[in-house]
Each structure stands twice: as C-alpha cells, then as structure tokens.
PLY file of the C-alpha trace (Angstrom):
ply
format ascii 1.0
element vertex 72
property float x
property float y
property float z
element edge 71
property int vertex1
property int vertex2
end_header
39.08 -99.34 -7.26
37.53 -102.26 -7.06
36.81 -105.12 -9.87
32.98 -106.23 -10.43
30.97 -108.52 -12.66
27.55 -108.26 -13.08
25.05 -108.46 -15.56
24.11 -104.94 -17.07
21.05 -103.93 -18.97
22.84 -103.25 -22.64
19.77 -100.55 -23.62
20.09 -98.39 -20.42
23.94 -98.73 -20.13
23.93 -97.13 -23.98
20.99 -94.58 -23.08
23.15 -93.80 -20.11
26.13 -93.49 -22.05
24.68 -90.86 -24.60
23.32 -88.92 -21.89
26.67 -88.76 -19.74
28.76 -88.57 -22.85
30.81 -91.36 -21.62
33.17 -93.12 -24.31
33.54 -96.86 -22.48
31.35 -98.55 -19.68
33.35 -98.17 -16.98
33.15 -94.59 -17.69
29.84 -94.57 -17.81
29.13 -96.41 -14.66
31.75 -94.33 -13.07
29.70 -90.80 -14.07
26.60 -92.30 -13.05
27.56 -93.44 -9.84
29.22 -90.06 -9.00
26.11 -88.19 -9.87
23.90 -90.58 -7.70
26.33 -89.99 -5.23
26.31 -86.11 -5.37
22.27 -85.97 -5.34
20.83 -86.01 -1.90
17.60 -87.45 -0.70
16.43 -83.43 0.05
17.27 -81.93 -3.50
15.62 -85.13 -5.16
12.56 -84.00 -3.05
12.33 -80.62 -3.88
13.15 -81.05 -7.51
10.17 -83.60 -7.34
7.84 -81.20 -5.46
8.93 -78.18 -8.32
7.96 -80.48 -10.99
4.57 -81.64 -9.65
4.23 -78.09 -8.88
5.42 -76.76 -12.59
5.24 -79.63 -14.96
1.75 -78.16 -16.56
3.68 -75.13 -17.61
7.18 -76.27 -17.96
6.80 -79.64 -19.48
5.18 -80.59 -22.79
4.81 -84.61 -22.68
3.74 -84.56 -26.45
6.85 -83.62 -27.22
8.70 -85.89 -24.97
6.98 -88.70 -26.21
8.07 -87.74 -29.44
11.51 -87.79 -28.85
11.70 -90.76 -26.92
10.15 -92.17 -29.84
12.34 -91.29 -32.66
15.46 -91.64 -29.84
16.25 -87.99 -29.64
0 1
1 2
2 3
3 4
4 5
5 6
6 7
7 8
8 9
9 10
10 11
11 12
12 13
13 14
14 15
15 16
16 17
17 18
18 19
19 20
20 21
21 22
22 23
23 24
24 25
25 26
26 27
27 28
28 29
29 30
30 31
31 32
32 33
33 34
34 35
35 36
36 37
37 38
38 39
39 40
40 41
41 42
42 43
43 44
44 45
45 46
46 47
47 48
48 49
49 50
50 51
51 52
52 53
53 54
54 55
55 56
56 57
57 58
58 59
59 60
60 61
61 62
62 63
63 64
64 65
65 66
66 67
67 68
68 69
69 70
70 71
C-alpha cells in the first residue's frame, strides 16, 4: 500500500460510497479502484453497444430522473 493525498470531490466520494456500500474512504476508493480495474476496455464496449442497442426498451429516463432527483 501506498499513502496519497489529494483533493477528492466530497459529493461523488459519498455517491460512491452508497453505491459500493463502503463504510470509510479508503474503502471506498479501494472498491472503486478494484472494479475499474476488473472492467476491460472490450466489456465497457459491448455493454455500451447493448445499451444504445436496448436502452428504448430497457431504460425508462423519466424514472431515472426521478430518482436522481429525490437521491434514490
């Protein structure tokens, strides 16, 4: 391990946080780092390419709006 300072967005590291359900910030960090690690250049392009492809039918923005809204 290795010992950094830096200046971290506060609102993203707490989104992130929720998300990961990470209980400090070096956890947090730590989970998003390994899943940025784990996801390859290929599966980020075909996940892209399925949602352009399926986002009509799978996605409803209203409702995404809406909960990034209320901060669901």
């Amino acid at each position: 391990m290795s010992w950094t300072s830096m200046d971290i967005d506060d609102h993203l590291l707490a989104l992130a946080q929720r998300q990961l359900g990470a209980r400090t910030k070096q956890e947090t960090i730590n989970r998003a780092l390994a899943l940025a690690a784990a996801i390859s250049a290929e599966d980020r392009a075909r996940t892209l390419s399925w949602l352009q492809e399926n986002s009509d039918s799978s996605l409803d923005f209203d409702v995404l709006e809406e909960r990034e809204r209320s901060g669901a």
